[in-house]
N, C-alpha and C positions, 0 to 999 in steps of 0.2 A: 262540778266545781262552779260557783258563782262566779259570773263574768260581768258583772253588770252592778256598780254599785253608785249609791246616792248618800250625800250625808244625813248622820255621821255612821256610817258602817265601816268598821276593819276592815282597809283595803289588803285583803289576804290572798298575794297572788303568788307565786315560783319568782327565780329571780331569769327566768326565761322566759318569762309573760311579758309582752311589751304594754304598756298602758298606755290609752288614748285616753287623756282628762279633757271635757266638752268647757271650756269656759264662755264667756259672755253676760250680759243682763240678764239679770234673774227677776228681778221684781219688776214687775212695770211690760214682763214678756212673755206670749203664752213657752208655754213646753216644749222647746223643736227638741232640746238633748233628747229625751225618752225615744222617739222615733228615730233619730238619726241613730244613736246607740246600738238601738236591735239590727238596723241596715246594715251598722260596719260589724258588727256581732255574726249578721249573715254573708256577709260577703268574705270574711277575717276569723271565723271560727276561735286561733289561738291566740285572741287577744284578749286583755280582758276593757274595758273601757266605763269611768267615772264622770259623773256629773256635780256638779255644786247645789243643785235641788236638792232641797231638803227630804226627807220623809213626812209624812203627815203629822205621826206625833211631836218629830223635834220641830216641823214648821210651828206646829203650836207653841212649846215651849222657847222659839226665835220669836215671836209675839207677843208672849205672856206679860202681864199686866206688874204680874211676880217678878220686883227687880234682883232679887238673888237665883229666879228660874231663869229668866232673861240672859243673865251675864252667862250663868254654866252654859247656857247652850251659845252663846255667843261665842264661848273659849272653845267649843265641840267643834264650832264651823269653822273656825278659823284652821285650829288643828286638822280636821279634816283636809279640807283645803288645800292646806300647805305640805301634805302628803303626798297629796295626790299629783302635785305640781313637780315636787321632789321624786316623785319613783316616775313622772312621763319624764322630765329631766334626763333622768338615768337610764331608762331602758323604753323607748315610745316616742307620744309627739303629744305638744299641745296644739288644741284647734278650738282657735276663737270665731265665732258670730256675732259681730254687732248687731243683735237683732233690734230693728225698730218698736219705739214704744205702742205699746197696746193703747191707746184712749180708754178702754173697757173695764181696763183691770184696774185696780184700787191701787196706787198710788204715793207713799209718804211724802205731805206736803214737806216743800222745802228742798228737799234731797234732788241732788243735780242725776239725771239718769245715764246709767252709763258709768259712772264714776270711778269703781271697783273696777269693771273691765278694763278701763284704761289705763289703770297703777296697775294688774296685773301683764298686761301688754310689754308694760316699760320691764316688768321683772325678767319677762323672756329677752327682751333685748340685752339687760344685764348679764342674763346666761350665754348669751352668745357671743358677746364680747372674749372671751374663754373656748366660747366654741361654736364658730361662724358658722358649721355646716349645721347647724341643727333643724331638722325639718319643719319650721312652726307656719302654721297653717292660720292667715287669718282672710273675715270675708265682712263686708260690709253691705247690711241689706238696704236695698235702696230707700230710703224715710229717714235710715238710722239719723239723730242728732247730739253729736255729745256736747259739750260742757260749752259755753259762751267764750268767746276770745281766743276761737279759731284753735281749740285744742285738737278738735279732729284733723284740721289742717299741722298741725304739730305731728300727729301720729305717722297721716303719710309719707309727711317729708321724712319720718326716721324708717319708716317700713322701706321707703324706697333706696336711701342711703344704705340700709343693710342689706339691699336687694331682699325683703320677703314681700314678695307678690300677694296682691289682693285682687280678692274674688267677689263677686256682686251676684252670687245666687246661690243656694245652700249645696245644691246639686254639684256646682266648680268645689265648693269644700269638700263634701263627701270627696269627691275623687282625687282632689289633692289628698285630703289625709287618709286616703289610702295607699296613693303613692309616697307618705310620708312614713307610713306604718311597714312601706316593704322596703325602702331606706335605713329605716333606724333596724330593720331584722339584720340589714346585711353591716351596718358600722358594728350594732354589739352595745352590752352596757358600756356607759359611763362612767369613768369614778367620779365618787363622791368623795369631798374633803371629810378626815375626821370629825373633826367642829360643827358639820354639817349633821353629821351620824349621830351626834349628842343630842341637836336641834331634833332630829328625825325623832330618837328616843324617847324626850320629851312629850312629844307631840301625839306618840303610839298611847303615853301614860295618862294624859289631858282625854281621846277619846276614850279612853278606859275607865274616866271618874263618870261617874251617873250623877 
């Protein structure tokens, strides 16, 4: 059974598989999901755990030059995404890495780095507004820089206000989100609102267009 998925692959797990989705900076950061993945993969056997890195084909057509290839894969990541967010939600944990930017890696001029990590950040504190205990794992690697006008400083003061601890080495995450993966075994799924299962549905049918 596949444990191990990257977009946009059909996250196809049991509804007793708990998911760990790896969020943080993607563009502008080398690779740590891939390695950290197989570590809690080895340490966790019956989980299964997602990344937001692309596959190579779809990284090409998120590139492509092609604006009607462009946008489908752009609707694939999203949906992907927002699955994979929605099933750690429900039965799992998410765990963010601010990882600091690469100088090395290419770039898109303009684009503030970090930016998506940080509107997904805010989504889990939305979720927990609903449901304080939820085990979200975040770590900030020492360089990291986000957005000008002290929005980093924004994030701690709400990380701390809802009490989630931050971690300053990947090593502190892995082992928090292991102890977060053997928390969420013992609470149990989630419900999900109906409205939300439409969205979900949705989202199943968007990775299913080519």
């Amino acid at each position: 059974m596949q444990r191990f998925f990257q977009s946009p692959e059909q996250i196809s797990i049991s509804e007793e598989t708990p998911l760990v989705f790896l969020e943080g900076p993607v563009q502008g950061s080398p690779d740590w999901q891939t390695p950290f993945a197989h570590r809690l993969l080895e340490a966790i056997p019956d989980i299964a755990v997602a990344t937001p890195r692309a596959l190579p084909e779809h990284e090409a057509n998120l590139t492509s030059k092609n604006p009607e290839v462009k946008d489908a894969a752009l609707n694939r990541q999203i949906a992907y995404e927002f699955l994979a967010r929605r099933l750690a939600f429900q039965f799992g944990t998410v765990a963010l890495w601010y990882a600091a930017q690469d100088p090395t890696i290419p770039y898109p001029e303009g684009r503030v780095y970090g930016k998506t990590s940080e509107k997904e950040d805010s989504e889990v504190w939305g979720w927990m507004v609903a449901h304080p205990d939820y085990p979200f794992v975040v770590g900030y690697e020492p360089g990291f820089r986000g957005k000008p006008i002290n929005d980093k400083d924004y994030g701690n003061r709400n990380h701390s206000l809802i009490e989630i601890p931050e971690y300053n080495s990947l090593d502190d995450v892995f082992n928090a989100t292991v102890d977060a993966v053997e928390y969420a075994k013992r609470v149990g799924s989630r419900p999900i609102p109906s409205l939300t299962s439409l969205s979900i549905r949705r989202a199943w049918d968007q990775l299913g267009s080519e």
